[in-house]
N, C-alpha and C positions, 0 to 999 in steps of 0.2 A: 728486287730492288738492288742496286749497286751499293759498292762501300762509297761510294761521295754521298748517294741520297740519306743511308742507313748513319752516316758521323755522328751529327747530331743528337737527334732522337735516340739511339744508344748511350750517348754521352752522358745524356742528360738522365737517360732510365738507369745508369750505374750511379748517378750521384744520389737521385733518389734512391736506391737499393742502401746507399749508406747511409741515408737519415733510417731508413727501416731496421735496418741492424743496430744501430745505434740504439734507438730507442727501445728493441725487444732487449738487448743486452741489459740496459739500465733496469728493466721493470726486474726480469730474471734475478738479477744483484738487489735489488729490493726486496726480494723472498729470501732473499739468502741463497742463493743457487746462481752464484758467479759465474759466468760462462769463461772469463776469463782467471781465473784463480788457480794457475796451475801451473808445473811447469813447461808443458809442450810448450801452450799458449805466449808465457816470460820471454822464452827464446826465440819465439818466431816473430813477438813485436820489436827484439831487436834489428831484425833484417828491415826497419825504416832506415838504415843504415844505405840500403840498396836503394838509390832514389832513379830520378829520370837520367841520373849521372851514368845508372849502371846498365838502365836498359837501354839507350840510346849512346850517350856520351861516350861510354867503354868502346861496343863498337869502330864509332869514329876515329878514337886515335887509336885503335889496334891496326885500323887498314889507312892510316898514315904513318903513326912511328911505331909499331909493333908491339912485340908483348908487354911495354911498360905501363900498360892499363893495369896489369897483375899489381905494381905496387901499390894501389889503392886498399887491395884487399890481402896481398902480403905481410902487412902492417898487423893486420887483425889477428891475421893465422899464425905468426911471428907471436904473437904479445899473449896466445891464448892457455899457455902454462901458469903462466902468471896474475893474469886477467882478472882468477877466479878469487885471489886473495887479495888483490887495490880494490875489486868493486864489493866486496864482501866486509871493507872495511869502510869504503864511503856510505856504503848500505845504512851500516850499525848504526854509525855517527849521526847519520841526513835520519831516520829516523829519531833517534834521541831527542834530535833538534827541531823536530818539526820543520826540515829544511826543504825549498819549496822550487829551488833549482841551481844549477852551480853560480851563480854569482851573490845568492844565498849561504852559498857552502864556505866560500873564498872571504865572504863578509861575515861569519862567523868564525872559522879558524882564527883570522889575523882582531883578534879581541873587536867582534862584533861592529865592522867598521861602516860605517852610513858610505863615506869616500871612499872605499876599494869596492864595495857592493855595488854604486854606479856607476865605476869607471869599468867593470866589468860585464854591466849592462850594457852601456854604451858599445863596448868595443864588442860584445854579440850582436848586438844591433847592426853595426856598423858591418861586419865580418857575413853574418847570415845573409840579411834583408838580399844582399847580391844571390846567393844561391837560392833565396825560393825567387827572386825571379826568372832563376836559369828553368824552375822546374815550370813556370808558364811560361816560358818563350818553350818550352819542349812540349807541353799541351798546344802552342798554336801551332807549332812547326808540324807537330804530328796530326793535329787534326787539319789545317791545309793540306799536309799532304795528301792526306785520303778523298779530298775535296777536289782536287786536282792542281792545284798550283806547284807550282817548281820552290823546293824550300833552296836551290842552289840560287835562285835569281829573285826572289821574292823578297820585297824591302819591309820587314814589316813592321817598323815603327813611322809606317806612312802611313797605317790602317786607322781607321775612326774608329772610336770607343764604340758606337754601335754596331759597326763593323768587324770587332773585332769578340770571339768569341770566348777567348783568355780573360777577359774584363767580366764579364757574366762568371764565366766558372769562377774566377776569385769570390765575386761577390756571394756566390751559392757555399762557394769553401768560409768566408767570412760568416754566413749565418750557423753554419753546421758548427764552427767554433764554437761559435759566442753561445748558442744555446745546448752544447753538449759536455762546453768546457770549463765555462764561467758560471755555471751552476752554485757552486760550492764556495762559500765562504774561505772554504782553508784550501789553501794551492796545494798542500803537502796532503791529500785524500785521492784517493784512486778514483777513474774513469773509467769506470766499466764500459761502455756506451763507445768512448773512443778508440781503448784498445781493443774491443772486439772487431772494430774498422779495422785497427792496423795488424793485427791477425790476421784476418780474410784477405788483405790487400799484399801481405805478404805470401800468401801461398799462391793468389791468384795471379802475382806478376814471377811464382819458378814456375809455375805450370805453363802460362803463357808463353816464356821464353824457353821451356824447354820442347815445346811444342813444334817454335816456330823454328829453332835449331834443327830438330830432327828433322821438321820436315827438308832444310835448306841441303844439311848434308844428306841427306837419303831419296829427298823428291827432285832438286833441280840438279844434283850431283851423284855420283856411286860411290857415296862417304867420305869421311874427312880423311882417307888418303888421297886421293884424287884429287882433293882441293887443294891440298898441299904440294903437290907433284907435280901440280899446274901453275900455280906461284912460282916454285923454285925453277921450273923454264923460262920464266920471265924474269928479265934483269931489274927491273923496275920494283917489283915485289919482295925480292929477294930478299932484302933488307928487313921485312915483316919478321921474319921468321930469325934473325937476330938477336941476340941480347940488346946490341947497339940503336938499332934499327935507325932510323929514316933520321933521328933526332941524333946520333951516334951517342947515345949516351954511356956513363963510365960508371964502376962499381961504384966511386964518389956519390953520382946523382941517383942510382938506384936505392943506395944507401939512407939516403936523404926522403927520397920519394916514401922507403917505408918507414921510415922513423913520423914522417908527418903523417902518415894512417895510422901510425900507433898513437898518436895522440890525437887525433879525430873520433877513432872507437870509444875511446873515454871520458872527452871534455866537450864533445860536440853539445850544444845545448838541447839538442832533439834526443841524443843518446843519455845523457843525462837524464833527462826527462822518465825517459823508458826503461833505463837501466836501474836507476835509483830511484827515481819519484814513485813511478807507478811500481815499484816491487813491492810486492807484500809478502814474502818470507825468502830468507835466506837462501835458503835452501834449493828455491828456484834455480840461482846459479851453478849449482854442480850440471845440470840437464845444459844447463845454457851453455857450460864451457866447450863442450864438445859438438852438440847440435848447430850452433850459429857458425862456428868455421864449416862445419860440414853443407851448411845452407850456403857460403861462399863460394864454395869450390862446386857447389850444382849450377847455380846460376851466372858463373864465368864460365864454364864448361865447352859453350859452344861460341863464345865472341869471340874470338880469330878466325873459326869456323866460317859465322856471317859475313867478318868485316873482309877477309879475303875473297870468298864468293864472291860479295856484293863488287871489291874492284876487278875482279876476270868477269863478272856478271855485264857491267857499263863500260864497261874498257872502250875508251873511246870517245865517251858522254860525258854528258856535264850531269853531274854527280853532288847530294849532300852527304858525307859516309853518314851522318847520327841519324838520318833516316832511312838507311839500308833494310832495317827489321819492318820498314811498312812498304821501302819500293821494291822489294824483293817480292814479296806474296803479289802485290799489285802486278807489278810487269808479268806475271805466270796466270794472273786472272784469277785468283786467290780472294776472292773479294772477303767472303767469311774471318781464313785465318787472316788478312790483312788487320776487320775488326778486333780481332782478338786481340793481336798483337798491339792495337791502339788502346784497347783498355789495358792491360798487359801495363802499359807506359801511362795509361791513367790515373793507375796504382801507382803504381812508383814514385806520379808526384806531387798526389795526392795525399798521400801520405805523409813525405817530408813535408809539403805546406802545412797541414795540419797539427803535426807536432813540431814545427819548428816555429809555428805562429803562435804555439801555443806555448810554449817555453819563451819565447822572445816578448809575447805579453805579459807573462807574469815578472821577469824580469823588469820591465819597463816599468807597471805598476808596481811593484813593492818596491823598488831600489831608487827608481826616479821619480814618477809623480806621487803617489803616496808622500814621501820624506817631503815632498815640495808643497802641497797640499797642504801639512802640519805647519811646517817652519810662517808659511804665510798667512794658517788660520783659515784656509778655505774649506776648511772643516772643520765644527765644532765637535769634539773629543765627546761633551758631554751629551750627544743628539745621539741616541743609539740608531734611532730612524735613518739620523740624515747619513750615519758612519755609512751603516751595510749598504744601502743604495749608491752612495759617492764611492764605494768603490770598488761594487759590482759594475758602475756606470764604469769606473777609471779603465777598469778590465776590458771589457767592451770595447773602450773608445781605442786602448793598445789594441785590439785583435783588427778593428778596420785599418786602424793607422799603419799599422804593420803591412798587413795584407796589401793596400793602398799605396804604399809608398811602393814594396817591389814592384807592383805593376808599371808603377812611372819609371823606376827603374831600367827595366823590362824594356822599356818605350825608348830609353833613352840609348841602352846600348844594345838594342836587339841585333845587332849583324855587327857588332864587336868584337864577341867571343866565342870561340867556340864552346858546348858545355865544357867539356872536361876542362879546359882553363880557368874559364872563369870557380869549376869546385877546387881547383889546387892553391886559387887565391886565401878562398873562404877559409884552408885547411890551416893555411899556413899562420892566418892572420888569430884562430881560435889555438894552436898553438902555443902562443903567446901565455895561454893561463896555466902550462903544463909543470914551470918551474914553480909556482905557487900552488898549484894543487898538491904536487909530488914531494915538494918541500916541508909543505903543511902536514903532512902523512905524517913526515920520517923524519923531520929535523924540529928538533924541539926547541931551538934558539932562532928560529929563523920569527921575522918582527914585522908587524904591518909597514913599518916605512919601508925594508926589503921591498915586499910585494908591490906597493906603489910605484918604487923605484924600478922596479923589474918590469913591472906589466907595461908602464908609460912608455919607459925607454923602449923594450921590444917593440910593441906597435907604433911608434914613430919611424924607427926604421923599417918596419915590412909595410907600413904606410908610403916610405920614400922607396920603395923598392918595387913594390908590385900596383898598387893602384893607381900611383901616381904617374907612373909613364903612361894610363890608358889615356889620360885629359892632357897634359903638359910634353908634347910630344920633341922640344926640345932635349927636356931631361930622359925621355925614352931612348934618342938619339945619342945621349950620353951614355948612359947603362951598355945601349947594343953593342960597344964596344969591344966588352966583356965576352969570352968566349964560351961561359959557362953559362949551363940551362938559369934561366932566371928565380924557376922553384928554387930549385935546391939553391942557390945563391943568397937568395930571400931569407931561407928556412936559417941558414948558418948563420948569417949576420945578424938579422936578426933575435934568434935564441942567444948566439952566443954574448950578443947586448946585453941582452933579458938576464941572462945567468950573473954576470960580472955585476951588476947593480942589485941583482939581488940578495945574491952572498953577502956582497960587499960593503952594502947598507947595512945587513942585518948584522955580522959582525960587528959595526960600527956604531950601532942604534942599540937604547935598552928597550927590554919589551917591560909594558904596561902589566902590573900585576893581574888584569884581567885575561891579556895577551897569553901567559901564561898558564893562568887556571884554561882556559881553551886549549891550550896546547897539548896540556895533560888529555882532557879528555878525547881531542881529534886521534892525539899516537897511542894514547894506553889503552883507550875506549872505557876508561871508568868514568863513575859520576864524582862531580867536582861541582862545587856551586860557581854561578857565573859571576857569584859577587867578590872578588879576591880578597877585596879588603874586609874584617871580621869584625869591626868596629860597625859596622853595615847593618848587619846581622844582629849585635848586640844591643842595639842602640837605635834603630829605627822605628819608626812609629807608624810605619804603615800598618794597618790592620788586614784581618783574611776578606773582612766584607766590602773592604775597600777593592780587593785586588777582583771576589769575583763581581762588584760592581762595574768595575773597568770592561772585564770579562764579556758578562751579558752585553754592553753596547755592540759586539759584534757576534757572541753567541747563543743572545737571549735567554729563554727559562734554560738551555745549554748548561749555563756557566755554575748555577748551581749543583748540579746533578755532575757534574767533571769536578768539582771541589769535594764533593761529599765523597765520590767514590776515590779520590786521590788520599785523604784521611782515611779511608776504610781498607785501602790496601796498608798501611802505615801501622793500621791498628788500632786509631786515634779518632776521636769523635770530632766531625766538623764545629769548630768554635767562630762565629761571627767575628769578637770582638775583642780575640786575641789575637796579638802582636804574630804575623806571620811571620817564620822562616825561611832561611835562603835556599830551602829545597822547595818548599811551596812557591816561592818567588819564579824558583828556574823555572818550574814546570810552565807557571802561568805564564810566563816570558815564552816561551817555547810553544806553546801552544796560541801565541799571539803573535809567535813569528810566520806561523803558517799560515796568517791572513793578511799581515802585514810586512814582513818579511822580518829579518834577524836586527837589524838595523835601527828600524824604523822601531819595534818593540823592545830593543833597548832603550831606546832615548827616552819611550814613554814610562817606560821603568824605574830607569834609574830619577827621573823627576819625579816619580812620587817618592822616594825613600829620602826623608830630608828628618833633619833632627828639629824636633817641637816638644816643650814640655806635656807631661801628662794632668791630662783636664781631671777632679774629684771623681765624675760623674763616670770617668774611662774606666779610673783604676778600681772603681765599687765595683762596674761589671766588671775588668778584670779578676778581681776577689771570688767574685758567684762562678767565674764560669772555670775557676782554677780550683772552687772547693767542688763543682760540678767533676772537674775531670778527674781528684783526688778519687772519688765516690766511684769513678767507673772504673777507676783502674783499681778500686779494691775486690769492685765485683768480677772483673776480667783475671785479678790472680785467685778469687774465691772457684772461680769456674774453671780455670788453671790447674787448681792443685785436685780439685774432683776429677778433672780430665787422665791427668796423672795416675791418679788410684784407680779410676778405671782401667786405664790400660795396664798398669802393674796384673790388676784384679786377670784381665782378659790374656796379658802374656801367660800368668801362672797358669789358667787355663787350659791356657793352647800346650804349654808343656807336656800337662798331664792328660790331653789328650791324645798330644804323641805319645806318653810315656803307654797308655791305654792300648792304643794301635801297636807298640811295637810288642805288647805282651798281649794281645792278641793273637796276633803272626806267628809268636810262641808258641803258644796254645793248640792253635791249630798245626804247628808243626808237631808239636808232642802226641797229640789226642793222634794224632795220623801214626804214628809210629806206634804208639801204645794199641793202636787198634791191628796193624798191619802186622805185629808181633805173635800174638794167640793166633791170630784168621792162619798165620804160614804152619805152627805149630799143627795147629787143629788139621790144617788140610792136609799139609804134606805124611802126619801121621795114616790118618784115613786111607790116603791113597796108599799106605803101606798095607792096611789092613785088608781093602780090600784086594790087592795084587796076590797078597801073600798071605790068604785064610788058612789056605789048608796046612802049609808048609809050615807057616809061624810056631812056633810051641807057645803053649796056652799062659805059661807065666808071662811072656812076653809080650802076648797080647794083652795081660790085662795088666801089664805095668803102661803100655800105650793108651790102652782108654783109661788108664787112671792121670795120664797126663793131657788127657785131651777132655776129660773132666776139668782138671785143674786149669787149664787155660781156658775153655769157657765160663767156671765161674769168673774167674780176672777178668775176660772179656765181659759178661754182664754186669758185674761191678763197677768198669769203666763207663758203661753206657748208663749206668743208675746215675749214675755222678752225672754225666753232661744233662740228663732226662732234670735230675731233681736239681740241678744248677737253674735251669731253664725257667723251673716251672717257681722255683723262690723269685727268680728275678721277676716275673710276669706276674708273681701273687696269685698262682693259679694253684698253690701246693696245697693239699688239704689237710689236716690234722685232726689226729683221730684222742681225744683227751679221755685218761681213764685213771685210778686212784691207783697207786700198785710201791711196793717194798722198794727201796733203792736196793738191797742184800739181790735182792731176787735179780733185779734188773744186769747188776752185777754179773752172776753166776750165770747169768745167759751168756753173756758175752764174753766170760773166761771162755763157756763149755763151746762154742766157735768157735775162737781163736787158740783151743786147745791145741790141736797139728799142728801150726805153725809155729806156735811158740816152742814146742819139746822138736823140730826141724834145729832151731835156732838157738836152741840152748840157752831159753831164756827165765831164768827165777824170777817168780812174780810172788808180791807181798801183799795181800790183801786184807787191810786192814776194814773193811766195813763188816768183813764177819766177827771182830769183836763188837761192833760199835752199838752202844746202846744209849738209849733206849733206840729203836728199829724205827726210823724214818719212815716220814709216810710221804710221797707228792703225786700231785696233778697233771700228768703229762701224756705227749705223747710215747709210749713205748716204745715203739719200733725205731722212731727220730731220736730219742736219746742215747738208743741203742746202736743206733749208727753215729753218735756221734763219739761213745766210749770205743768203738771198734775203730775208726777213724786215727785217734788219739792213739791208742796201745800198738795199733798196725805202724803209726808214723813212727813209736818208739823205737819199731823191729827194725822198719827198712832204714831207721839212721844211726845204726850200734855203732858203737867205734871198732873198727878190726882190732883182734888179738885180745881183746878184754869181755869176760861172761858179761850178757848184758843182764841187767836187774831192773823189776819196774814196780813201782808202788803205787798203789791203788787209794784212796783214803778220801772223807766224806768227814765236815765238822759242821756246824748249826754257828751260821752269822745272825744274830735279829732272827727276822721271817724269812730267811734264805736260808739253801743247801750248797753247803760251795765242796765241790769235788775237784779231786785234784789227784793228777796224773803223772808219773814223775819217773825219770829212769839216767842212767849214769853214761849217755850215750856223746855224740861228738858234739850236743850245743848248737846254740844257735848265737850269730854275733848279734850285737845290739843295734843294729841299723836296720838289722832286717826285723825286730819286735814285732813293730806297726804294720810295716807293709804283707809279713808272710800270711793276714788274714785276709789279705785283697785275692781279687781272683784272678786265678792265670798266675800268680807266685810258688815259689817252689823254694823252700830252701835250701840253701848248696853253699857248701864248703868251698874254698879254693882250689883246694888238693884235689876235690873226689870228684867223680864225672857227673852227668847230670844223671839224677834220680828218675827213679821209674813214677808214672801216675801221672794223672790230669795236671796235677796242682790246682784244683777244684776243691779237695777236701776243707780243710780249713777253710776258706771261704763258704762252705754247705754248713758247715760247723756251726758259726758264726751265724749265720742266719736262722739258724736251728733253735740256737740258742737265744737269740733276740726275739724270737714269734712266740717265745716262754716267759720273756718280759726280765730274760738275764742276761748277761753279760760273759766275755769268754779273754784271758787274758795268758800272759807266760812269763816266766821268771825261768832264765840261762842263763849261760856262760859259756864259751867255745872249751871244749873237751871237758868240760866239767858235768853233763848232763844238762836238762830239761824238764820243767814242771810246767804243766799245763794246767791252768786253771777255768772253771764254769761254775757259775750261780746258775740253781732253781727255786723256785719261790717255793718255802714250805709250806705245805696244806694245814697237817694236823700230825701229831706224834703218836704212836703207840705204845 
């Protein structure tokens, strides 16, 4: 089948592919698994930007006045330094606000103005409605063409509505709105549904066109040298390839050309929309600032490429340039890419119609009929029923109305403009709201009369300047006079209207104390109440039940459940039928502006805050529900200060579990050295002994194993200690209980420590061998016997140099205890370290001396030794004064 028979029927299977995508997107976003929620996705529904302007329209005036199609998209890639911090701050704010589109934005800056919010609707209304009919006069032109008709000679505001195939596709783009857009109560809620369309619609019209470029430069041509080389031999052409081109235009008018794409990228109501409306985090934009220029410059890529081809292609013929991207594949027999290239351009303006109908409807309902609706009563406030139906219908009836009117548009000047003319209109006339957007950012005196004075004036002039010579063809006759292109003539005069009355007003005007509390919030981005005056606030008798009464009419059982959780971020328990504040006020204001717009729920706002005395019957429940909150905020600081001592509790903890870990670390640094010290001793002797049996003399060998003796008892001593460390901590240690003399116990443990003490030159005083009557207890032997060797051993290894060390031995009868005590004239221990030197892994150490030999396990073994005997183990020091160590055993019996 051909591309004339296949138009249709494809047309119509891409429109239904967008209702199917739409709707898998929505259900997906209802699980919570956004398809759109990201930032690829953020960036590339900016490229709605790229409309049927860029797939067709570009073209056209590249192969009439040259490369000044670039300044459309110059603008963008110019402004995109910058870009990332205006929309990062309209972002902030349109959130805050529950703000639902720019002339939402503009009517809350200038202190919530009902009159700047409609004059603003109007003059998008007025500015757009022209460009989405450019984007279906580009749907008929391009699907005639494929049909076979000549779009160079073809009248097509002669065509019958049934005849004409653009009046269909509107009505199909009008349902696909109204049932994927008007769903939601609050305008300011994301559309999953939709921007998953303008996602798809954007990759599918670079693919498309980068398709049909390659194929023009590489299949009907040998690259875009060639095409070029072919131009510049002709004198006709030549001019393409200019800065000037065909139009001669001057750094003035390019100048101009990109300053109005700079304010298209940002104030466009579709870019809005997408930019701010539908964002759902910040952060999106860092992706977006660099990806969307980079999406520009692929998709211009090969348009001088086409628009040149296509004039050496027809050279001769009668010719429409904006249709080159479908007579191109056609004349070659191209029937396939032909189709492509027309859905390619289906996207493009489908797109723009869909979000530009759909911001130009919500503008119209909240800014215009909505406020008209209230002021006349054709809506009862108190119908919650009739609210949400009056003006989901209101919605609706803007999405035909809109849709409907370009089409008559459409009809009326279809073979008047060319596209790209008729978008530099649009651009210039949206424009208009740049000093009041930009103002309202950055200048913090600037005043709603400014803004009305500015927006009016400008648009009267780019009213007398651009649209009105299309109808009035005398006064067109006047203008043509003028030697300068008409855009840029337009844009200056214009703006620079716009600018002088808006400074100049606002200078001259005071602002409203609400004007101001806005102000602060638009430029500092803090929160500020919307109510300026504080007598408001103090003194008002609206109640919270009243405000989520209001509420529920447009967000039923909603409105409670958004109150309670607004209190509970706060900290504060929902109270009915106390007097609300001006922070609950905003919120519920803000959150009624996303249904009604900023304007419109002011007015409703500020008419319920009226001064009325307090009834008996308010202030008793006022009384209960103030001793109610007294009660909860005792229990909330009760639960406060428990919080607190836990976590005190949990920080001391966590201390001492670091403190735990880093003498751990210790530990096993020391146990490893203590170990590694005898094992080198022991081997590297051995390996003496055995090298050198026979040679060695016999005293020398046996002073070698008598140190290789001495270093593995150390060594099995060390490993007793980690073994019986182990086995106390696990409670696997077994003790062996028997009746026996402390004298005796004693005299073991001298007759041990005998060699080392006469090595050391150490006097010992042993007072239990007078002691009488001779003690008797219940222990175990060998454990107490390691705990006295322990003690008298610490005494050796901590002497003080240069002084004989002396240790006293001695044992007295407390009650039913035996307290022993241990004691010698050595370097002391300071006082800080008392308590801790019986923890394990401690070591005590002087500052002077280096670190000591041994686990530091002892005393910790000690101490548990001593506990499992149901005594106690304690010390009494002084730094250089000596040490006394002390231990309870329970007495048994006397002898």
């Amino acid at each position: 089948m051909s591309a004339a028979q296949l138009a249709i029927p494809v047309a119509l299977a891409y429109l239904a592919l967008l209702f199917v995508l739409a709707y898998w997107a929505n259900r997906r976003a209802e699980k919570g698994q956004s398809w759109t929620d990201n930032p690829l996705a953020y960036s590339l529904s900016l490229a709605v930007f790229c409309t049927a302007w860029t797939f067709y329209g570009s073209v056209g005036k590249a192969s009439s006045s040259g490369p000044v199609f670039l300044t459309t998209y110059l603008g963008p890639l110019l402004l995109s330094p910058v870009w990332y911090l205006l929309l990062r701050q309209m972002v902030r704010v349109s959130k805050k606000q529950r703000i639902s589109s720019i002339a939402d934005f503009i009517s809350a800056r200038y202190g919530k103005s009902g009159f700047l919010g409609g004059l603003v609707a109007f003059i998008a209304f007025a500015c757009v409605v022209p460009y989405i009919s450019l984007q279906l006069k580009a749907i008929t032109v391009s699907l005639n063409t494929l049909i076979g008709y000549d779009p160079a000679t073809t009248d097509f505001s002669q065509m019958t509505i049934l005849g004409d195939t653009a009046f269909f596709i509107a009505i199909i783009l009008a349902i696909f709105i109204i049932f994927f857009g008007t769903q939601n109560l609050d305008s300011s809620k994301r559309r999953d549904g939709l921007m998953a369309v303008i996602v798809f619609e954007s990759v599918f019209k670079l693919v498309t066109f980068l398709a049909l470029g390659f194929y023009i430069a590489y299949g009907l041509y040998d690259g875009p040298g060639s095409i070029f080389q072919a131009a510049l031999e002709k004198e006709e052409l030549r001019p393409l390839l200019s800065m000037q081109g065909n139009d001669n235009l001057g750094y003035w008018d390019w100048s101009w050309f990109i300053l109005i794409s700079m304010s298209a990228i940002l104030f466009l109501p579709r870019q809005f929309q997408v930019a701010v409306v539908e964002n759902s985090h910040e952060q999106h934009l860092k992706m977006a600032s660099w990806f969307f220029p980079l999406y520009l410059l692929l998709i211009n890529l090969f348009v001088p490429i086409i628009a040149i081809a296509g004039r050496l292609y027809f050279e001769g013929q009668a010719y429409d340039a904006d249709s080159f991207v479908l007579s191109l594949p056609l004349a070659e027999g191209q029937d396939a890419l032909a189709l492509l290239s027309f859905l390619g351009g289906l996207a493009a303006a489908t797109g723009m119609i869909i979000i530009a109908t759909l911001a130009l409807s919500t503008m119209v309902t909240s800014n215009l009929l909505i406020p008209i609706l209230i002021r006349t009563k054709a809506i009862d406030l108190n119908k919650a029923q009739q609210l949400s139906s009056s003006i989901v219908f209101a919605r609706r009836a803007a999405v035909a109305f809109t849709i409907l009117w370009a089409y008559i548009y459409f009809k009326i000047i279809a073979n008047a403009r060319p596209l790209v003319d008729t978008g530099w209109v649009s651009f210039v006339g949206i424009a208009q709201l740049a000093p009041a957007m930009l103002g309202g950012l950055f200048w913090r005196s600037a005043t709603k009369a400014g803004a009305k004075a500015g927006i009016l004036a400008g648009f009267i002039v780019w009213g007398a300047m651009l649209p009105l010579p299309a109808v009035w063809p005398d006064w067109a006759a006047l203008l043509a006079d003028s030697e300068q292109h008409p855009v840029p003539r337009a844009a200056f005069w214009s703006l620079l209207t716009n600018l002088i009355f808006y400074v100049g007003v606002s200078l001259r005007s005071k602002p409203s104390a609400l004007e101001l509390t806005q102000a602060a919030l638009f430029i500092d981005d803090e929160d500020h109440s919307p109510f300026a005056e504080p007598e408001e606030d103090d003194h008002s008798q609206i109640l919270n039940h009243d405000i989520v009464a209001l509420l529920s009419r447009f967000m039923s059982e909603q409105a409670l459940e958004w109150a309670e959780q607004f209190f509970e971020e706060k900290g504060k328990p929902y109270l009915p039928m106390s007097l609300a504040n001006n922070q609950f006020i905003q919120a519920a204001e803000n959150t009624l502006g996303g249904v009604l717009g900023t304007a419109s729920a002011r007015a409703i706002f500020a008419s319920m805050v009226k001064q009325k005395p307090i009834g008996q019957k308010q202030l008793f429940k006022m009384l209960q529900e103030t001793e109610a909150l007294l009660r909860y905020t005792r229990e909330i600081e009760s639960k406060s200060a428990i919080l607190q001592r836990t976590q005190a509790e949990l920080q001391q903890a966590n201390e001492q579990l670091k403190e735990l870990a880093q003498m751990k670390d210790d530990f096993v640094s020391t146990v490893t050295h203590e170990l590694r010290t005898p094992l080198t001793s022991i081997q590297s002797l051995s390996q003496i002994l055995k090298e050198r049996k026979d040679s060695l003399p016999a005293e020398r060998q046996a002073q070698f194993l008598a140190v290789i003796f001495k270093e593995s008892q150390r060594l099995g001593r060390l490993i007793d200690e980690v073994l019986d460390f182990q086995r106390l901590e696990q409670r696997k240690m077994s003790f062996s209980y028997s009746r026996f003399l402390v004298q005796e116990l004693l005299a073991d443990v001298l007759l041990i420590l005998e060699e080392s003490m006469e090595q050391n030159g150490v006097t010992v005083e042993n007072k239990l061998q007078s002691l009488r009557p001779n003690y008797i207890v219940e222990a175990d032997y060998d454990r107490l016997k390691q705990v006295l060797i322990n003690l008298i051993s610490n005494a050796i290894k901590f002497k003080q140099a240069g002084r004989p060390l002396r240790i006293q031995i001695d044992a007295e009868k407390n009650g039913k205890e035996l307290i022993f005590s241990v004691s010698d004239n050595g370097i002391g221990i300071p006082n800080e370290l008392h308590q801790s030197i019986f923890e394990q892994f401690k070591q005590g150490q002087m500052p002077s001396r280096d670190k000591p030999k041994g686990s530091g396990l002892g005393l910790a073994i000690c101490k548990q030794i001593i506990e499992q005997h149901r005594g106690h183990i304690w010390l009494s020091s002084q730094p250089n004064f000596g040490s006394t160590f002390y231990f309870s055993i329970p007495l048994t019996t006397k002898k």
